[in-house]
C-alpha positions in Angstrom: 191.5 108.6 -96.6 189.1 108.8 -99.3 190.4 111.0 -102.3 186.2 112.3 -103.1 186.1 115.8 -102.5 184.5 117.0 -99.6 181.9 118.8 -101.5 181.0 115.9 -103.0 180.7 113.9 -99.7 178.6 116.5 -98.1 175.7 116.4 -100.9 176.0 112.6 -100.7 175.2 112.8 -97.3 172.6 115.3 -97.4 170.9 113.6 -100.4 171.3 110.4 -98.5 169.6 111.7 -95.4 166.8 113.4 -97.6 165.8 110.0 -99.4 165.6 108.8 -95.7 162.8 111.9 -94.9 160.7 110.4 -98.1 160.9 106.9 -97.0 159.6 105.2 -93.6 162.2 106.3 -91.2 162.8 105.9 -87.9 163.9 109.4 -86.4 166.6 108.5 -84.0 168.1 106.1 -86.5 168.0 109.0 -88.7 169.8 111.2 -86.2 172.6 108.9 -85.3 173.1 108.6 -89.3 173.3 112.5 -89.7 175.7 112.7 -86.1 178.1 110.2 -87.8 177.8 112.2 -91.3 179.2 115.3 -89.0 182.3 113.2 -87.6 182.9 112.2 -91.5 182.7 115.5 -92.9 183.9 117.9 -90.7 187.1 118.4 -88.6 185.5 116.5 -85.8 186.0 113.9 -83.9 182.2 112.8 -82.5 178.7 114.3 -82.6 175.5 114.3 -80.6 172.0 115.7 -80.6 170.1 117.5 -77.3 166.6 117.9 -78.1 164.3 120.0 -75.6 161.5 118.3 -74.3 158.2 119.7 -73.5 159.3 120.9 -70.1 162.3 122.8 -71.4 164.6 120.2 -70.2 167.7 119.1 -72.5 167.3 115.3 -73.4 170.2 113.5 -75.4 168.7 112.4 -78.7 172.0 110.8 -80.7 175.6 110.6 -80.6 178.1 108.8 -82.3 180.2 107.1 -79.4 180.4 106.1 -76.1 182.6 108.5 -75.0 180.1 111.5 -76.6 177.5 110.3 -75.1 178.6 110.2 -71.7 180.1 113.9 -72.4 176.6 114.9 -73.4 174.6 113.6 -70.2 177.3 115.0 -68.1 176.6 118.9 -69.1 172.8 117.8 -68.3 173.4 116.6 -64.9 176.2 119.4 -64.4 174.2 121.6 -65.9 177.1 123.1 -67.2 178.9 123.3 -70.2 179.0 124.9 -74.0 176.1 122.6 -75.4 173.7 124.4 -72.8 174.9 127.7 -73.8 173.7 127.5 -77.4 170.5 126.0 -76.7 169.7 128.9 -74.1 171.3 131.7 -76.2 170.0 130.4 -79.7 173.6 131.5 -80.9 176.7 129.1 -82.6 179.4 128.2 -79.6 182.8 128.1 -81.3 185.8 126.8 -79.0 188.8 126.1 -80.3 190.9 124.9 -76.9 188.9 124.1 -73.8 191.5 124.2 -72.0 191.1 128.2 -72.3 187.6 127.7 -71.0 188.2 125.7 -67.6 186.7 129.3 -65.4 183.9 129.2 -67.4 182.6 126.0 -67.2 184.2 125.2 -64.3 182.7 121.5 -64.2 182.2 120.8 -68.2 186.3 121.2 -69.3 187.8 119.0 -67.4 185.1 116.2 -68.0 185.6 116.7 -71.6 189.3 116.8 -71.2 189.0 113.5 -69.1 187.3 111.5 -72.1 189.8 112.8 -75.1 188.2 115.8 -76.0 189.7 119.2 -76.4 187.5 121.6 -78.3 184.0 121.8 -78.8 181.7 123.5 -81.0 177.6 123.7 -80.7 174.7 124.4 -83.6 171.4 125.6 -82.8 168.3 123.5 -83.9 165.5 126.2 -84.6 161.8 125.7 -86.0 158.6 127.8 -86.0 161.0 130.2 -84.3 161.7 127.9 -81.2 165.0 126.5 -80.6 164.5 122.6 -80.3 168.0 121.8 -79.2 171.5 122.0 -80.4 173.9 119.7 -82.5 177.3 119.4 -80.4 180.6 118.7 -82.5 183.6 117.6 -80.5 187.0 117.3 -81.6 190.3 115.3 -80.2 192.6 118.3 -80.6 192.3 122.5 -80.3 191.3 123.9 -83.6 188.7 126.2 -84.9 185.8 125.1 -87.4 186.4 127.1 -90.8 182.6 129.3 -91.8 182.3 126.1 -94.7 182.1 123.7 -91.6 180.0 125.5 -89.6 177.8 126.2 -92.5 177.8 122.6 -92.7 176.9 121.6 -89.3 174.2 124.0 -89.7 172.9 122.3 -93.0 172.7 119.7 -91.3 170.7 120.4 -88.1 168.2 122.0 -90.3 167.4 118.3 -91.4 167.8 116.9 -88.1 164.4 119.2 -87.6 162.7 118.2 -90.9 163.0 115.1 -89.4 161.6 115.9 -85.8 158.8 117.7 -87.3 158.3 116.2 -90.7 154.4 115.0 -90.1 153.0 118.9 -89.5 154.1 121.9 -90.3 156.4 123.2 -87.5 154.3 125.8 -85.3 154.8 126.4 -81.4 151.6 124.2 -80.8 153.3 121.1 -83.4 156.3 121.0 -82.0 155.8 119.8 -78.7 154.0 116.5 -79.3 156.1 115.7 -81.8 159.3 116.6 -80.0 157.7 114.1 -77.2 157.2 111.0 -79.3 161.2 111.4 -80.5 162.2 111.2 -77.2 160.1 108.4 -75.7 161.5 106.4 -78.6 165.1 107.5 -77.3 164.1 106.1 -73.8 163.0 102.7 -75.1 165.9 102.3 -77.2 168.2 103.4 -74.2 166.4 100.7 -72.3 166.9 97.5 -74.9 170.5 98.9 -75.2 171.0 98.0 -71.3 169.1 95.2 -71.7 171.1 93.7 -74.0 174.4 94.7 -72.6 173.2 92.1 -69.8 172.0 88.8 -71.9 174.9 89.3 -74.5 177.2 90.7 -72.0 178.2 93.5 -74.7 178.6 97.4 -74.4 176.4 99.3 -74.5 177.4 101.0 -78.1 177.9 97.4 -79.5 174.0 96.6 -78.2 173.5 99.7 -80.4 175.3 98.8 -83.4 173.3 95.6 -82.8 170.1 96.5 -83.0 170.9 99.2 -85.7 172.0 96.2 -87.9 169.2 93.8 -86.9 166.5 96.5 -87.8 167.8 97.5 -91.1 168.2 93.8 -92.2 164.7 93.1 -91.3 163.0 96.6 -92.2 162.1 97.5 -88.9 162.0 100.8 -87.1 164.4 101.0 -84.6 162.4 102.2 -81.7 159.7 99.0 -82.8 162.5 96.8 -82.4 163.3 98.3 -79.0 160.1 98.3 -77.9 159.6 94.5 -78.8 162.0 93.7 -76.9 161.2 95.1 -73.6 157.3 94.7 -74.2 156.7 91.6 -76.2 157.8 88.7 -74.1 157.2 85.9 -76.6 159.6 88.0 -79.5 161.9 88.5 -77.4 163.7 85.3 -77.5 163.5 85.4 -81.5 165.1 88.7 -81.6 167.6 87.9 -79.2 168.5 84.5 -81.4 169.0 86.9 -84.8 171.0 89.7 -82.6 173.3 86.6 -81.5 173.7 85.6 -85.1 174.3 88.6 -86.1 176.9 89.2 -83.2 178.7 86.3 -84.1 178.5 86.3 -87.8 182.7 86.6 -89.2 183.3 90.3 -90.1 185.0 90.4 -93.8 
């Protein structure tokens, strides 16, 4: 475990994900940077992102694992479950054992509990006076968050919207088109993730990882390099040739 104080870490991170904001970013690259900044600086375990989109509808965004992911589309589908709470009530969900919890999310616990997770805490994202979605924070054993975590998470979220909305000024009319193109980008990418699971016979986090890599190396948006990949038909071979070098590159 690293001996830097936490403090320390935490304004890393947020500096970190500021210079992102002043730079050429891709957002949901971003997101799944500032998700994994949460499972490295607070007493978590894995993070994700729900974003609203312009029909009110919950739409995963970013998460940090497999297992979190799957956890996140459940509640949707369920429509059930702690994440959903704070998005609809605009208020911090704290739960320290969900084992405690099973009557009132009768469908959510023991999914959670099924896939290693045993408590669960959830951060409003709020611009412009709407709430855009909710940071989720899952942990591998009961336990509370202390106020300086929570405070944390919420630092956090409030640059997960900078990021959504960072090209207007965040008003009720803004936020919508914006919050559309973030999510279109997530479909695309969700698609090249499946597409490579089947030509490199990887999972689907590894295709991920992949194309996380692959687009940093070549400064490349990560939703471009998805979108090449299931649109462009002469790139895609390229692309497909540097992923497989990439894949089977030696790890130090």
């Amino acid at each position: 475990m690293t001996d830097i104080p936490r403090e320390t870490r935490v304004l890393d991170a947020v500096v970190s994900l500021v210079d992102s904001l002043l730079d050429d970013f891709d957002v949901v690259d971003l997101l799944t940077d500032l998700t994994e900044h949460c499972a490295d600086l607070l007493d978590i375990d894995a993070a994700g992102i729900l974003l609203v989109d312009p029909l009110h509808q919950l739409r995963l965004l970013a998460a940090t694992s497999e297992q979190a992911r799957e956890l996140e589309l459940f509640q949707l589908l369920a429509d059930d479950g702690p994440c959903l709470d704070c998005y609809a009530t605009g208020e911090r969900v704290s739960v320290a054992d969900l084992r405690q919890e099973a009557d009132r999310w009768p469908q959510f616990v023991p999914a959670a509990i099924r896939v290693g997770f045993a408590s669960v805490h959830a951060v409003p994202m709020r611009a412009a006076g709407t709430v855009l979605g909710a940071l989720n924070l899952f942990g591998t054993r009961p336990g509370e968050l202390t106020e300086a975590d929570l405070l944390v998470g919420q630092t956090l979220t409030h640059i997960a919207c900078v990021a959504i909305l960072q090209e207007h000024p965040p008003t009720p009319v803004t936020v919508l088109p914006q919050l559309r193109s973030a999510l279109t980008n997530r479909v695309v990418i969700e698609q090249a993730k499946g597409l490579l699971r089947e030509m490199l016979d990887i999972s689907v986090e590894e295709a991920f990882q992949l194309m996380r890599t692959y687009a940093r190396a070549n400064g490349e948006h990560l939703s471009n390099l998805a979108r090449r990949l299931m649109t462009d038909r002469d790139a895609r071979p390229l692309i497909i040739v540097g992923l497989a070098e990439i894949l089977s590159a030696p790890t130090e």
